[in-house]
N, C-alpha and C positions, 0 to 999 in steps of 0.2 A: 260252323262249329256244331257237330252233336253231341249235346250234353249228355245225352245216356252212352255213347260209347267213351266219355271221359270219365263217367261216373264209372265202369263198368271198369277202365281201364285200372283207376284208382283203387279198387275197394279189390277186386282181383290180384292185382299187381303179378300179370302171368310171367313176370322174366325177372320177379324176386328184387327192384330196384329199392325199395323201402320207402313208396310213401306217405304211406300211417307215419313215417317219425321227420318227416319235411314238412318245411314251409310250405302254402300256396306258391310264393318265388321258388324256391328253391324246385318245387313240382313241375313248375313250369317252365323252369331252365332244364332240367331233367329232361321234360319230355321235347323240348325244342334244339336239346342237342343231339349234333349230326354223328352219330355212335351205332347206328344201324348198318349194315348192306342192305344192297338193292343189287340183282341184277339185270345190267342192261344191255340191248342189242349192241355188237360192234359195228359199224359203217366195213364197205368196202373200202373205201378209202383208209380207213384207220388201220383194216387187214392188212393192205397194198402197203402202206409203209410200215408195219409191224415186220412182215415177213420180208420184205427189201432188207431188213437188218439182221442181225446173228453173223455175220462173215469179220473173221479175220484173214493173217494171211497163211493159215491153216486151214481155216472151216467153211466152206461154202456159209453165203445167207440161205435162209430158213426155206425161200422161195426156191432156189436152187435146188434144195436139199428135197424139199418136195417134189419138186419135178425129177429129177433122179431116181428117188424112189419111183414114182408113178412108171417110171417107163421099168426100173432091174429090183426092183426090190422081192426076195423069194417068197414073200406072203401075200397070195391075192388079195385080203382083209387088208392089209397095210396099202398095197398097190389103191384097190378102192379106194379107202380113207384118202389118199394125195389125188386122187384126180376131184373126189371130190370136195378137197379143199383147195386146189388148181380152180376149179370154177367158182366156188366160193370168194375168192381172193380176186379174180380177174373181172367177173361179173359187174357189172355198174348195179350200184342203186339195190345191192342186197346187203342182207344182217347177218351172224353168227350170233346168234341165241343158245349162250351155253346152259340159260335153262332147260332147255329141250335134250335129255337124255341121247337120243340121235347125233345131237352136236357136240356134247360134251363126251360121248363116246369112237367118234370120228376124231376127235383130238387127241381122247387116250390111246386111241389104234398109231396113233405119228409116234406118240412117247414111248408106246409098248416096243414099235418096231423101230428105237432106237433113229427114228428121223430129226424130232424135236427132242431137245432134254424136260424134263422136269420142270428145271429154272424158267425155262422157253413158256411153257405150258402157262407157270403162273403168273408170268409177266401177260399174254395172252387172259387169263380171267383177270387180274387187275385191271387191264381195259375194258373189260366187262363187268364192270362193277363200279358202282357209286356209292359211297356216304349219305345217308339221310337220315331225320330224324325220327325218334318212334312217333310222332305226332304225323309225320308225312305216314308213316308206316300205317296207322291206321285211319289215314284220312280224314283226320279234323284241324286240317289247318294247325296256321299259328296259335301256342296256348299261352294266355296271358292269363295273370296269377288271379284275376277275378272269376274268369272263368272255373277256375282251379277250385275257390271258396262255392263256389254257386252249385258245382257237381258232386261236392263234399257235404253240401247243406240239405 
């Protein structure tokens, strides 16, 4: 637990949550609840059945549709974007890190060229993202309300 980044967090309060007018408890329910994003890598594996999905008996799945693309699609940028989401997906033991501007622009290249929808896209960063709390957020652990009085004092 670092009491100067609790102290610092409290008396600042950079995301406006109000707690100059809370309890110790109530601060440290605050900051222990899970109200943040995080993002985080996707497994191949979670790729591989993400994109196995999207098919009805209309729409090719998602995998399909990428690989289609990759071989006729009239946009080299788009063609790129599916092969390199083709290895992405297939590859053992790699991530999609849609923090990385590169990945999360390879995915907008599938939605621009009308491969993936939208809907597709965001169900895609859903798996890339996790719930945490702002106390994970800034790295001082679980905050217990004594702690809360002690960085206030």
């Amino acid at each position: 637990m670092s009491k100067a980044k609790l102290r610092t967090e409290l008396l600042s309060d950079p995301l406006g949550v109000g707690y100059s007018g809370m309890s110790d408890q109530e601060c440290a329910n605050s900051l222990n609840a899970q109200t943040r994003s995080k993002t985080v890598a996707i497994s191949s594996a979670e790729l591989l059945a993400w994109s196995g999905a999207g098919a009805t008996e209309t729409i090719k799945s998602r995998y399909e549709r990428i690989e289609d693309a990759a071989a006729d699609h009239v946009s080299l940028a788009v063609k790129g974007a599916c092969k390199a989401a083709i290895k992405l997906i297939e590859r053992d033991s790699t991530m999609l890190d849609l923090s990385l501007a590169d990945r999360e622009a390879m995915v907008d290249a599938l939605v621009a060229g009308s491969v993936l929808t939208a809907d597709e896209k965001a169900e895609l960063v859903a798996l890339g993202t996790e719930s945490i709390s702002r106390a994970q957020e800034l790295g001082i652990g679980k905050v217990l309300p004594g702690y809360v009085m002690k960085a206030r004092a």
